[in-house]
C-alpha positions as CSV (number, residue, x, y, z in Angstrom):
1,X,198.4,40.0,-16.1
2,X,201.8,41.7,-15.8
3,X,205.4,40.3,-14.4
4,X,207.8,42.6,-13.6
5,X,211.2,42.1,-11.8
6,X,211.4,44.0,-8.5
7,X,214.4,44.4,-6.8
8,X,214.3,44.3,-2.8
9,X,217.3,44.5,-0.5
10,X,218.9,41.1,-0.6
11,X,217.1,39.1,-3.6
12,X,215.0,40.2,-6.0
13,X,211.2,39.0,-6.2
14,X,208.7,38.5,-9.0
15,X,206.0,41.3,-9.1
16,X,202.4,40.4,-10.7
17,X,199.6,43.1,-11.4
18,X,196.3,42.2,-12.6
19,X,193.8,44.4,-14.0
20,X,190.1,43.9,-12.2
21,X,188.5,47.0,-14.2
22,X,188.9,49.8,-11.6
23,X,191.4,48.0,-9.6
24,X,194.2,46.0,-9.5
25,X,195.7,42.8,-7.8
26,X,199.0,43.1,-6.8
27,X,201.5,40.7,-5.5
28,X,205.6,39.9,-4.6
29,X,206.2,36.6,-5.1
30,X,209.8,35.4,-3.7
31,X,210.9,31.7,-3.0
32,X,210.1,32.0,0.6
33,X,206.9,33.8,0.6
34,X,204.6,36.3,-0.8
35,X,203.5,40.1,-0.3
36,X,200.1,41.2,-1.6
37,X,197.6,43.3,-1.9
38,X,194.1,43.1,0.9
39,X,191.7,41.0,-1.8
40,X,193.9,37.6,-1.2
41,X,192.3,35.4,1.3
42,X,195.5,33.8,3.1
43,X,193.2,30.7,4.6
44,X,192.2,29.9,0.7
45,X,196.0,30.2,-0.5
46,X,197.0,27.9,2.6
């Protein structure tokens, strides 16, 4: 898995990649909330 910074418009948010073979998992991660990639079943994460 990688962190990166990334900066948005008014905070910045921690990034994640991780390596599934051919693909990659990708998220934002920022103290209100989270951005990510198709593969993340919201209902599970709830």
């Amino acid at each position: 898995m990688e962190q990166i910074k990334v900066q948005l418009a008014k905070k910045q948010a921690d990034g994640y990649v991780i390596a599934l073979g051919p693909v990659n998992l990708v998220a934002a991660v920022t103290d209100v909330g989270m951005v990510g990639c198709g593969a993340f079943d919201v209902a599970a994460l709830n």
